[in-house]
C-alpha positions as CSV (number, residue, x, y, z in Angstrom):
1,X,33.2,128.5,136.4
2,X,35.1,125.4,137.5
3,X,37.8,125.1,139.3
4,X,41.5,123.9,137.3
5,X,41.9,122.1,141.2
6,X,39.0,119.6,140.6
7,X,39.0,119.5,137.0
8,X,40.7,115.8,135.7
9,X,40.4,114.6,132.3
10,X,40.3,111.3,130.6
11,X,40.4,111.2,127.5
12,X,37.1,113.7,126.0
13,X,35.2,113.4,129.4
14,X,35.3,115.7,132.2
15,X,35.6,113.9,135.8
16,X,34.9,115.4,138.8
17,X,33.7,118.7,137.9
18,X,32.6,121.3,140.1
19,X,31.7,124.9,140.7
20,X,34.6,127.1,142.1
21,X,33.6,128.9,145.0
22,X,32.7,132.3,144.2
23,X,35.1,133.9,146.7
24,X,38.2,132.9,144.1
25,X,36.5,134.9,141.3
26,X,38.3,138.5,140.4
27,X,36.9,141.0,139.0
28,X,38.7,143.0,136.4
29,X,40.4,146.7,138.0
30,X,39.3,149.6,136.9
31,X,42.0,151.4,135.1
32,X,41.0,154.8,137.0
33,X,42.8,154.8,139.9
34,X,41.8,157.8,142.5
35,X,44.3,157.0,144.9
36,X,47.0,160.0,145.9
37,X,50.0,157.7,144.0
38,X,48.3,157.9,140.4
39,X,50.0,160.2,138.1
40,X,48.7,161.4,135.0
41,X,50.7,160.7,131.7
42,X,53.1,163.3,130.8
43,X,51.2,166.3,128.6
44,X,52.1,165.2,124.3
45,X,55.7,167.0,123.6
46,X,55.0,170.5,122.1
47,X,55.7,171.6,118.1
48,X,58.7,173.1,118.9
49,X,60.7,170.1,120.5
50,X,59.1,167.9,117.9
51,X,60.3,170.1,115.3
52,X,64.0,170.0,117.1
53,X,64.3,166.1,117.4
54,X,63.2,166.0,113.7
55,X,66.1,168.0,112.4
56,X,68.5,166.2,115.1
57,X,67.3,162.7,113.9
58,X,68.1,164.2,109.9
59,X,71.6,165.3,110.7
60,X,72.2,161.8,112.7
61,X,70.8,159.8,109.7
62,X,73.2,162.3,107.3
63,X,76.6,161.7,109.2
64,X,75.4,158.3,109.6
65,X,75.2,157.7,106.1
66,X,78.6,159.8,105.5
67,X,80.4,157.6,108.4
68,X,79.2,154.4,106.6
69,X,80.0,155.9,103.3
70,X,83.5,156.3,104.6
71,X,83.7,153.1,106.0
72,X,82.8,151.1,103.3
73,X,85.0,152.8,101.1
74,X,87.7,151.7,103.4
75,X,87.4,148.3,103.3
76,X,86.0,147.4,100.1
77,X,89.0,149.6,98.4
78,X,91.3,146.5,97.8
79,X,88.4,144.4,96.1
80,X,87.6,147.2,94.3
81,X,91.1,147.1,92.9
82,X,91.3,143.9,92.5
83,X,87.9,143.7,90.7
84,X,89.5,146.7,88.2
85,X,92.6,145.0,87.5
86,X,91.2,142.0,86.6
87,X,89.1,144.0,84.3
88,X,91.2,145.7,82.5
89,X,93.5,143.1,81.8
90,X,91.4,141.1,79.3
91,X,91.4,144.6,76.9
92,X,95.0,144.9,77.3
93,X,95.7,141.8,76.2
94,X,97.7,140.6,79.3
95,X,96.5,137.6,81.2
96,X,98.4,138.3,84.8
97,X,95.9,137.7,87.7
98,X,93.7,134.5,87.8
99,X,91.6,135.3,91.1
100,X,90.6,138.1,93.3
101,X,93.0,136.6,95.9
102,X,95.9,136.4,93.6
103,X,95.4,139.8,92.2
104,X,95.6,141.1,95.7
105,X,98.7,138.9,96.9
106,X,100.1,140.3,93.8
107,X,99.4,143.5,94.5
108,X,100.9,143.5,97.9
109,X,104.2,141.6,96.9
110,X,104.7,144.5,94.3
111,X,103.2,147.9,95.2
112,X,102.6,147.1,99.0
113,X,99.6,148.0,101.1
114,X,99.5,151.6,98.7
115,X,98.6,149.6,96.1
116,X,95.7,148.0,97.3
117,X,94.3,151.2,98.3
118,X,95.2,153.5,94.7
119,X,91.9,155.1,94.3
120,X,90.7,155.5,97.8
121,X,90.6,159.4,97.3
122,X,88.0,159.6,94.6
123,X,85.8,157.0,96.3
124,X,86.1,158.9,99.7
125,X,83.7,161.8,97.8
126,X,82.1,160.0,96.2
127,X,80.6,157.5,98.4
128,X,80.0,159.3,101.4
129,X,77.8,161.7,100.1
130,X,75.9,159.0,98.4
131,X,74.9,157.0,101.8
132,X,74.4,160.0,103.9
133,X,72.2,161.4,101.0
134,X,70.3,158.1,101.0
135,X,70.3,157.4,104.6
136,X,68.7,161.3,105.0
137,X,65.9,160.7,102.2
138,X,65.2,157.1,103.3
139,X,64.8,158.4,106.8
140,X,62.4,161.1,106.2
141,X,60.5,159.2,103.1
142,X,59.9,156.5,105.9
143,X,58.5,159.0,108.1
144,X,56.0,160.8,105.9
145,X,54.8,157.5,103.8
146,X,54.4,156.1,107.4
147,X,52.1,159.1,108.5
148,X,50.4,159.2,105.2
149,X,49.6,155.8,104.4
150,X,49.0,154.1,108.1
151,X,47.4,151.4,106.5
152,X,50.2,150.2,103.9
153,X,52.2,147.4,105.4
154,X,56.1,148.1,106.9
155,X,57.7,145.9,104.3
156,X,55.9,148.2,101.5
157,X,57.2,151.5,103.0
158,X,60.1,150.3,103.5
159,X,60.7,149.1,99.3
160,X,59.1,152.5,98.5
161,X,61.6,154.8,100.7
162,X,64.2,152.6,99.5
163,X,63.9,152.5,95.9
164,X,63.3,156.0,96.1
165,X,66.3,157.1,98.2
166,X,68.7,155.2,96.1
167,X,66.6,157.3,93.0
168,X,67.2,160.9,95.2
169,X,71.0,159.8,96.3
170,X,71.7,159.0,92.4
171,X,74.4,155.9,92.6
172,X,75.7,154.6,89.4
């Protein structure tokens, strides 16, 4: 062992190498530590309590999924108009709105704020119970594909408890 002190380099050679004195070598501690201030790790958390933090964790990811459901409907209810009306126009025949952002400027000089929010109702039962069906299922499918195949790679159980979430919650 050599010490970094009287170690100098040049180039590929070593200069001025010598032995550290064997008083600055440490020995690896033991991790057993019989000392009065060890504690022991805390006893593994019993079936019961594991069986209450799984069904808190479900309802979380289930309102979760409803408040981002709700959410979402919220704000993406004017495009979602806009996106319509633009639609629709070609089949009737009528050639009105020329962009998303006209369509909604229009819709606001005319109809007001309502009117970039017709349809909200439907939406907000609709898509709430989507997410927090698919935030539930992804949840737990990530869970048990996690404990049943240890070896399979995150990024695959994540596709597979995604694809098959957005199977269970049924969207479209």
């Amino acid at each position: 062992m050599y010490n970094h002190r009287d170690v100098f380099t040049t180039g590929n050679k070593l200069l001025n190498c010598q032995p550290a004195p064997e008083t600055e070598m440490k020995r690896p501690s033991s991790t057993f530590d019989p000392s009065p201030s060890y504690t022991p790790p805390p006893p593994p958390p019993s079936p019961s309590s594991i069986s209450s933090s799984s069904s808190s964790s479900s309802l979380h990811s289930f309102l979760s999924g409803a408040g981002a459901g709700v959410v979402s409907s919220i704000l993406c209810c004017p495009l979602d108009v806009a996106k319509v009306r633009i639609q629709v126009q070609g089949t009737l025949g009528i050639h009105r709105y020329t962009s998303t952002f006209h369509t909604l400027k229009l819709i606001m000089k005319e109809e007001g704020i309502q009117g970039c929010f017709r349809g909200l109702g439907p939406a907000l039962c609709n898509v709430p119970l989507f997410w927090s069906i698919y935030f539930f299922s992804y949840d737990q499918l990530k869970m048990k594909l996690g404990a049943t195949f240890p070896s399979t790679s995150h990024h695959m159980i994540h596709l597979y408890s995604a694809i098959t979430a957005g199977a269970i919650g049924g969207k479209e």
